[in-house]
LOBADO-616313 format. One record per residue (C-alpha): residue number from 1; x, y, z. Coordinates in nm, 4 decimals, padded with zeros to 6 digits. Each point is the difference from the previous one (the first is absolute). Example, Ala and Ser with C-alpha at 12.3 -4.5 7.8 and 13.67 -1.06 7.14 Angstrom:
residues 2
n = 1 | u = 01.2300 | v = -00.4500 | w = 00.7800
n = 2 | u = 00.1370 | v = 00.3440 | w = -00.0660
This chain:
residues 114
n = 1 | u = -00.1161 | v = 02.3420 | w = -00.7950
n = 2 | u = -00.3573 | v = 00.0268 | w = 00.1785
n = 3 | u = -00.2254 | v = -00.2013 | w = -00.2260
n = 4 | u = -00.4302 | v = -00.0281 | w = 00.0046
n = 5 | u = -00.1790 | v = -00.1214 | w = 00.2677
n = 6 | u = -00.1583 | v = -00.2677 | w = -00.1973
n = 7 | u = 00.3004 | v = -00.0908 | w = -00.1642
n = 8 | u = 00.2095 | v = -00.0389 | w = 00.3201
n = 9 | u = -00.2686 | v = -00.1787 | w = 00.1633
n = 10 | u = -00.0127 | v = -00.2877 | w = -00.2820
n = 11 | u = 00.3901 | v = -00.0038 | w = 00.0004
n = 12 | u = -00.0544 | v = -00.0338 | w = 00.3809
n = 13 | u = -00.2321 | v = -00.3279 | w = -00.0513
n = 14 | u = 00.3431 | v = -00.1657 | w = -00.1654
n = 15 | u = 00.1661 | v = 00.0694 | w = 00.2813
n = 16 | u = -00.2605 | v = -00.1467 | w = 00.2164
n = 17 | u = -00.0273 | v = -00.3022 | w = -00.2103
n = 18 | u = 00.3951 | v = -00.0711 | w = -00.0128
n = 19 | u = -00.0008 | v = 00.0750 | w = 00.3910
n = 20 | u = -00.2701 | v = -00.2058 | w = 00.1179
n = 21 | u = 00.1760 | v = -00.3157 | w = -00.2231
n = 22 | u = 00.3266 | v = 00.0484 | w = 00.1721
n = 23 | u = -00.1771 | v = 00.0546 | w = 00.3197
n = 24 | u = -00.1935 | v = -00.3275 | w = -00.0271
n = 25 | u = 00.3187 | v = -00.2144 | w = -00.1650
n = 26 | u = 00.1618 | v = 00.1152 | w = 00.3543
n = 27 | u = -00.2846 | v = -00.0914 | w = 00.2162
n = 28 | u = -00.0301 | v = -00.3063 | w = -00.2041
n = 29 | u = 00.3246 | v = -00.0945 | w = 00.1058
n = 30 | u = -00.0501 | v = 00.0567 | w = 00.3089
n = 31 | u = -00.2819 | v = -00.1952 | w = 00.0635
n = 32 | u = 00.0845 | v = -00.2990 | w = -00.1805
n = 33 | u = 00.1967 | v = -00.1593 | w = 00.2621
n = 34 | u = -00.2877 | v = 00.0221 | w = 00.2524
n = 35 | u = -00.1748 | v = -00.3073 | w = 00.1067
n = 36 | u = -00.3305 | v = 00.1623 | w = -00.0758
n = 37 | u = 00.0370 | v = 00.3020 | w = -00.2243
n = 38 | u = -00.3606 | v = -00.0153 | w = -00.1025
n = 39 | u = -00.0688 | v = 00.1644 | w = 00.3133
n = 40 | u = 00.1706 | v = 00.3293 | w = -00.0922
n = 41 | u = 00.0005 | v = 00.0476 | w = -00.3770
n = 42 | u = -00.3683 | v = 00.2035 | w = 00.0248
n = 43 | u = 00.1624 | v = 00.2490 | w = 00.2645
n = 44 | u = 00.3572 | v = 00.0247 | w = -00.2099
n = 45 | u = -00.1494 | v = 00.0498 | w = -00.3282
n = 46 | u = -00.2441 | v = 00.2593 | w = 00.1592
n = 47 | u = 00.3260 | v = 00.1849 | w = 00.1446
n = 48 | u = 00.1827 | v = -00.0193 | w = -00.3344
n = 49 | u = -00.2934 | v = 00.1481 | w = -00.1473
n = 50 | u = -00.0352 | v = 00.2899 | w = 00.2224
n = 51 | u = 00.4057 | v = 00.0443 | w = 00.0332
n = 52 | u = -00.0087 | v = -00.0158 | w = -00.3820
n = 53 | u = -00.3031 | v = 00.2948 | w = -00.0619
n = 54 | u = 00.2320 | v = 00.1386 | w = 00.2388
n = 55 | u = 00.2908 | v = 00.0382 | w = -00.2051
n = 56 | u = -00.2300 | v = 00.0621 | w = -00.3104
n = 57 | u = -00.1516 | v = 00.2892 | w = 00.1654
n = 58 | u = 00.3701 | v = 00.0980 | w = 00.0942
n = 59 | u = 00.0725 | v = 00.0071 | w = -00.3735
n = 60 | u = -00.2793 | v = 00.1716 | w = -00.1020
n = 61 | u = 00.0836 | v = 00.2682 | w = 00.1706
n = 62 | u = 00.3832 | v = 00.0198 | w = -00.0672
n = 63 | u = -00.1103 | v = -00.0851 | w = -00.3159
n = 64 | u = -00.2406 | v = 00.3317 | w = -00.0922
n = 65 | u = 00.1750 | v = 00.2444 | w = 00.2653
n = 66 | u = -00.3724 | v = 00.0079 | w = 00.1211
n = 67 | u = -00.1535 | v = -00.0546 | w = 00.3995
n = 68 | u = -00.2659 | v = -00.2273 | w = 00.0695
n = 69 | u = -00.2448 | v = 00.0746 | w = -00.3308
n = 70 | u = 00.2601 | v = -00.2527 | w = -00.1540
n = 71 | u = 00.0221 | v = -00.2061 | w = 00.2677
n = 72 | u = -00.3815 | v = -00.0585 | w = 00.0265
n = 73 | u = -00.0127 | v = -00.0627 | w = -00.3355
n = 74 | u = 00.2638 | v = -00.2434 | w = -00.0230
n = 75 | u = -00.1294 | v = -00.1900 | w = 00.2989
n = 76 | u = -00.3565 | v = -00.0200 | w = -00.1884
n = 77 | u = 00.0963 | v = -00.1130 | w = -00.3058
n = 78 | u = 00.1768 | v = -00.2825 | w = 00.2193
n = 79 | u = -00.3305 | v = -00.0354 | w = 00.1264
n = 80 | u = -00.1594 | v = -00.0628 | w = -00.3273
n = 81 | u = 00.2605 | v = -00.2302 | w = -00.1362
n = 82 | u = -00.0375 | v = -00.1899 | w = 00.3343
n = 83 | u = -00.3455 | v = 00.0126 | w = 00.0193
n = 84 | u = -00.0477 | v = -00.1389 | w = -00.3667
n = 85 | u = 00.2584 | v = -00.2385 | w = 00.0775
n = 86 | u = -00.2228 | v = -00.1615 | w = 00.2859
n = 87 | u = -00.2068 | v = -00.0881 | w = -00.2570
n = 88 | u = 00.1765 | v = -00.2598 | w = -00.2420
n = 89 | u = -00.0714 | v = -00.3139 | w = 00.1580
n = 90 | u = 00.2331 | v = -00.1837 | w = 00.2340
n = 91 | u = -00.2266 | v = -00.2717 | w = 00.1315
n = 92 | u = 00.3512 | v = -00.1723 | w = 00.1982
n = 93 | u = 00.0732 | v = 00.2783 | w = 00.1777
n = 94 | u = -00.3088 | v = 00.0392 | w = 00.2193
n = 95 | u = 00.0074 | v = 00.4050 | w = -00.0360
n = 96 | u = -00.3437 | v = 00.1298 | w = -00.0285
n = 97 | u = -00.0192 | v = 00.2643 | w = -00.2475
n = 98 | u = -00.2212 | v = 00.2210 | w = 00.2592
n = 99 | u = 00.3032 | v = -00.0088 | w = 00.2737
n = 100 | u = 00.2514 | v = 00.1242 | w = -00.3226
n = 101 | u = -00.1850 | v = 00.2441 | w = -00.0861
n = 102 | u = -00.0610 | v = 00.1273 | w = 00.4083
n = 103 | u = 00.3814 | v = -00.0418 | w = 00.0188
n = 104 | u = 00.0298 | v = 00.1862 | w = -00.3366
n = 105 | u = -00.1151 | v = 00.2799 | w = 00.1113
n = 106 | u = 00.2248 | v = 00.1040 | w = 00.2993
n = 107 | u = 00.3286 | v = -00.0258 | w = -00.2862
n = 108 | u = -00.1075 | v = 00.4156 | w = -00.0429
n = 109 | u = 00.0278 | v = 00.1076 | w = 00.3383
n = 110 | u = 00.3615 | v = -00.2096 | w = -00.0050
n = 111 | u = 00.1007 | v = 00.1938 | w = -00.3233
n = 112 | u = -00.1335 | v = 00.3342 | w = 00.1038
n = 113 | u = 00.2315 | v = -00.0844 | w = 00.3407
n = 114 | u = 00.2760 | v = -00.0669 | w = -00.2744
């Protein structure tokens, strides 16, 4: 059953949420037996996030039976939550709130690939 735009693209942000936490419990894993895995986690988690508007964008579209209208808008509101993310204040993990927001911003053309 073909659903809304809107409404596919905010059941597409749960599947972007529940993919990008599996994706980074498996890089975790992966990187934990590293000698220096501090090296890598910026570039993983950047991958997971783009893999993970990816698959949001994916469901967005499978999701509404739509083309890329749904997945642009899927991959913006993934922008938004992302970008308004970058602002709660993690002062450990050296992540400027400028560079999330830069990075932020290329999760729509991954979900309009998607």
């Amino acid at each position: 059953k073909e659903r809304g735009i809107l409404l596919s693209c905010l059941l597409a942000q749960v599947w972007w949420i529940a993919s990008a936490a599996v994706l980074l419990l498996i890089l975790c894993a992966v990187i934990s037996p590293l000698d220096d895995p501090d090296k890598v986690v910026k570039p993983l988690c950047m991958a997971a996030l783009y893999i993970s508007a990816l698959i949001g964008g994916i469901a967005a579209v499978r999701i509404s039976g739509d083309g890329i209208a749904s997945g642009a808008l899927s991959g913006v509101f993934t922008a938004i939550i992302v970008i308004l993310l970058a602002f709660v204040p993690f002062p450990e993990a050296g992540f400027y709130a400028l560079t999330s927001v830069l990075c932020a911003l290329l999760v729509i053309p991954a979900s309009v690939l998607g």
